[in-house]
C-alpha angles and dihedrals in degrees: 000000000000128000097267100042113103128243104208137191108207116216115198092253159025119024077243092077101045103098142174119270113193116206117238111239131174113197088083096065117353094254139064114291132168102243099230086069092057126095100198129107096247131167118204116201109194125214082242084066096044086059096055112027101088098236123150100207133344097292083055091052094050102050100045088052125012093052093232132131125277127191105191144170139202098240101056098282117126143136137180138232117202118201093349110322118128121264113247130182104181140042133055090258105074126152095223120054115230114209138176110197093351094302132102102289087226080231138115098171110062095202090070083060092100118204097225119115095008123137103194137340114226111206100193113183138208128026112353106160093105089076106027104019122207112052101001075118099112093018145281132275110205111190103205118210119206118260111203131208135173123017118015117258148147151174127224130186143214113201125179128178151131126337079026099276132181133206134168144173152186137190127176134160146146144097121331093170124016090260095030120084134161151168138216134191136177132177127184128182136180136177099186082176134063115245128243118242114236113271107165101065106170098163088053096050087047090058114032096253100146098095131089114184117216112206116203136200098224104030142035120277123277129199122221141190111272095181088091108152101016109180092352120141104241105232112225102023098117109126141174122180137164143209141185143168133182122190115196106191114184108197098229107190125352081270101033133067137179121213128195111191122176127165134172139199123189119167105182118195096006104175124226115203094203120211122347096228093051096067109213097329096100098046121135141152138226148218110203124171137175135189130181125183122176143163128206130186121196143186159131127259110192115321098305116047132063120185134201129193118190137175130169149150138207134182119194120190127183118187127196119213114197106220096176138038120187093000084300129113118247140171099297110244147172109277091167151350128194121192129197129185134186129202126178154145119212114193116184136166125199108208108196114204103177114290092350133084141205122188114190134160153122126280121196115181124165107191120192138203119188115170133177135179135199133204098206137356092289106018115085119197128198119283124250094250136008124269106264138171129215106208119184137194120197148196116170132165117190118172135198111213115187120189106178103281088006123080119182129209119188126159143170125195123184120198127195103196129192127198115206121190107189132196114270132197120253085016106093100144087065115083120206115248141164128209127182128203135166133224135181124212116200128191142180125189134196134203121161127171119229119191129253086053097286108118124181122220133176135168138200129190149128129251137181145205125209121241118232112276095246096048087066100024110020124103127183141173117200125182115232096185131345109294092022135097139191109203112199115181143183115248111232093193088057118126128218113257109264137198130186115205145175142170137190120210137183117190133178121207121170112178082199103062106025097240124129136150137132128196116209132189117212132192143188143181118188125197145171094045121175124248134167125246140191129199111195097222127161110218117162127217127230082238101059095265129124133211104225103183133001113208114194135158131266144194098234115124150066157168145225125205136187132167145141132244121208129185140170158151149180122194119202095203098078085069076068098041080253101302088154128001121241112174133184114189138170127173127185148196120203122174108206082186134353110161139149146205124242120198123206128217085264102047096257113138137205122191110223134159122272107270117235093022112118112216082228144027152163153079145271126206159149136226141175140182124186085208091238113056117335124068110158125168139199120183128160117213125197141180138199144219110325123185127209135153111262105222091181086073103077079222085064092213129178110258130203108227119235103253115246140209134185143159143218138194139184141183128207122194119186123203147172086017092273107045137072149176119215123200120200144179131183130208094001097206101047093237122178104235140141141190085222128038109250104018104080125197132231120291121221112345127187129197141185115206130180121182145183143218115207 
């Protein structure tokens, strides 16, 4: 599952023959590269895993097993934050890049990322912008689809548990022609009850877990009760949701291929509980819906070269329904939709030189926010920012140089970046405006073999974020009171906001003797953040008014972040040349420092930690598998201290978020060669936790799945 975990074939003897098979990933370099050449942190999480780990959507799969930060709510909201960075789960501007296959996902909120029809997930973390540009910062999540080839087949699931709740999937590919292959995929998913909010919490109550600690301005800390709901059903969290994909792939020529791929997820109604300490007050529901279409096209020239050709588009829409007004229920309607789009064309080329290799290519990619509000069912009122779009043009080399023990790893990406502002109803004062500006993103990696099975890697490179559009192009004029006038106004001199990192890792695997594991250090730094300013002026106009303030963007803020990573793992099962497989595994994130600068109107600046990132995190585990019918797994995840502002205190202070633990565990049964029946059961110990405060998760969950291969 993790970098430094091993992937075997058994042979039926001697320990000789057992021998290290490294998975072929993709995210590292764009191409497909055996893992044990790249020096990047990445986690694989195999399809294997997927099917055991008990996860209800994508948010679920990465916190129980990549050690990275999640910010999640019960109602399909989530986002992730890789080595300190802050978890988002909206916006074009992230800090981690979301793919599927290597393209834009055409998706701001991971938990509409579904888990049907994938074949692995690839976690790769540190800088990335050197080979996919804007948000790479933190790390890239690549959600990888399966591709099918030779006779037709398939699996499909029924799953049953608590809250009744429903799942079921399907998954089929494979060749219809001899030149025609496919593959489909649906998922479908429904809580038609709200979930109970954990009330046993042993492992809170074990380890002191029940104290959040409020720090004020103006007066000393306070610690307060964070057991708040303990036991309690969690009205409006009923949820369904669906989602399907179908791949067509034509075999051109004996060395060219064409692929269609097209998915789409729709949740209709799904209910949002608010804030826990609200009641019901805050409840609302939601519409949200994604669709992704793409063609590639593939191939060899000569012996050397292999093209790709890719286009592809996605729209994603997420639309709020008020159900209460004044703690009184009302006629549910629309408050506010947001809309976002993707278009873009990827061209790459692998030049193989030996046993070297060279990727270079163009990426185009035009990326589109629209929002609107509304006051009541029929008045619409103006939205909170114009409608912009970020629109990027790219060249990029990377190259994988292998001398015998030594792979390197250098690449060079160049962005030519344009802000559009666009004209927006209900938002006159605002003028429509573009803005273009370039950054390069450099990068060096390092991977060389020690004997006896150790091997040091490190890696160094700079990475960027886009600003919003209307931070660099937008102009507006608003009217304070009548004869004045507040200018705000883009920056066309601002920078994108920039990082450089770099890490150093030394990991250990022996097939022989089961035992892996690798520790790495990272650190950024982040500059050339963007904060807002006002300067208080009096100008006045030929026509009797004043201007009164001009707001405009600045450059003025930044952030530093360190931290070790720790992994390892000892299977058993070697002591047995791998007759059966017994595997212990942990993993673990620790930030020695993550902290950012926050700039006030009037330039002054306050260093705090970066809200929503735990000082610890990650997981333990064991897992075992006979090789024949029976896999069953037990791992225990925690977090630490979080801090975050709490916005329900009218003092809005920063509070420090009670750690969690929990723990999960699942049994698999095979039978009849092509059927199973799957147990699972979902936070063990019942705890009350959440990713969010205030917006607590489900307590102890079980489950009953059979499947079937077909």
């Amino acid at each position: 599952m993790y970098t430094s975990l091993l992937m075997l074939t058994l042979a039926a003897t001697p320990a000789d023959s057992v021998r290290v098979l490294d998975p072929v990933v993709v995210s590292a370099t764009r191409s497909e590269t055996r893992l044990d050449k790249i020096p990047q942190k990445l986690v694989t999480i195999s399809r294997q895993d997927i099917a055991l780990v008990p996860a209800a959507d994508l948010p679920d799969l990465l916190k129980k097993t990549a050690a990275v930060n999640i910010i999640q709510y019960p109602n399909l909201s989530a986002g992730i934050g890789i080595r300190g960075f802050r978890p988002q789960f909206s916006g074009l501007n992230q800090r981690t890049l979301l793919l599927v296959d290597g393209r834009p996902a055409g998706a701001t909120n991971l938990a509409t990322l579904m888990l049907t029809g994938v074949e692995r997930v690839e976690v790769l973390k540190g800088t990335a912008s050197a080979l996919y540009g804007s948000q790479a910062m933190g790390g890239v999540i690549n959600v990888i689809t399966r591709r099918s080839t030779g006779e037709p087949g398939g699996s499909a699931y029924l799953d049953y548990g608590s809250f009744r709740t429903l799942q079921a999937g399907l998954s089929s590919g494979g060749n219809l022609t001899k030149r025609l292959d496919y593959d489909l995929s649906f998922g479908y998913v429904e809580r038609s009850a709200d979930f109970r909010i954990g009330g046993d919490n042993l492992l809170r109550n074990l380890f002191g877990f029940g104290t959040a600690v409020k720090n004020y301005t103006n007066k000393p800390s306070a610690e307060v009760d964070d057991r708040q709901g303990d036991g309690q059903v969690r009205p409006n969290t009923q949820l369904h949701y669906y989602s399907g994909g179908l791949r067509l792939g034509y075999q051109l020529t004996e060395g060219w291929r064409m692929d269609v791929r097209g998915d789409r997820f729709e949740a209709k109604n799904v209910q949002s509980p608010g804030e826990i300490s609200s009641g019901t007050t805050d409840a609302s529901s939601k519409d949200v819906q994604r669709n992704a279409l793409e063609l590639a096209v593939s191939g060899k020239i000569g012996a050397y070269h292999r093209p790709t050709l890719r286009v592809f588009t996605a729209d994603e829409s997420n639309a709020n329904y008020t159900l209460n007004s004044g703690g009184k229920a009302i006629a549910p309607y629309r408050s506010n939709r947001t809309a976002n789009a993707w278009t873009g064309l990827q061209i790459k080329d692998i030049w193989t030189i030996g046993a070297h290799s060279v990727v270079f290519g163009y990426d185009y990619l035009d990326a589109s926010t629209k929002g609107r509000r509304w006051s009541d069912a029929t008045t619409e009122r103006a939205p909170t920012q114009p409608d912009y779009a970020l629109i990027s043009s790219a060249v990029y080399a990377q190259a994988m140089l292998t001398f015998n023990r030594l792979t390197v790893q250098p690449g060079l990406r160049y962005d030519n970046s344009t802000f559009d502002v666009r004209e927006t109803p209900l938002l006159s004062a605002y003028k429509p405006g573009k803005k273009a500006n370039a950054f390069w993103s450099p990068n060096l990696g390092l991977v060389y073999q020690l004997p006896k099975y150790f091997r040091v890697s490190g890696t160094v490179g700079r990475a960027f974020v886009t600003t919003d559009a209307y931070s660099v192009a937008g102009y507006v004029e608003a009217r304070t009171t009548a004869g004045k006038i507040a200018i705000t106004s883009g920056n066309p001199d601002l920078k994108n906001e920039s990082s450089v990192s770099w890490d150093a890792a030394l990991g250990y695997r022996n097939a022989k003797n089961g035992l892996s594991g690798g520790i790495t250090y990272f650190s950024t730094e982040v500059t050339n953040r963007i904060a807002k300013v006002v300067q208080q002026v009096n100008e006045p106009l030929a026509n009797g008014d004043v201007i009164v303030s001009r707001t405009t963007f600045v450059n003025a803020a930044g952030s530093r972040i360190r931290g070790l990573e720790a992994e390892g793992a000892y299977d058993f099962g070697a002591k047995t040349q791998y007759k059966y497989s017994l595997r212990v595994f942990a993993n673990a994130t620790v930030m020695f420092r993550a902290t950012e600068d926050i700039v006030g109107t009037d330039r002054s600046v306050v260093v705090r930690d970066v809200m929503n990132v735990a000082r610890s995190n990650g997981q333990i585990g064991v897992e075992y598998d006979d090789l024949k019918q029976f896999r069953v797994r037990l791992s225990a995840r925690w977090t630490g201290v979080r801090k975050d502002i709490d916005y329900t205190d009218v003092e809005s202070p920063e509070i420090e978020y009670a750690p969690y633990a929990a723990a999960d565990a699942s049994a698999s049964w095979r039978f009849r060669k092509n059927h199973s029946v799957t147990f699972a059961i979902t936070n063990i110990t019942d705890e009350n936790y959440y990713e969010k405060r205030g917006y607590n998760l489900a307590g102890r969950a079980v489950s009953l799945r059979y499947g079937i291969v077909f």
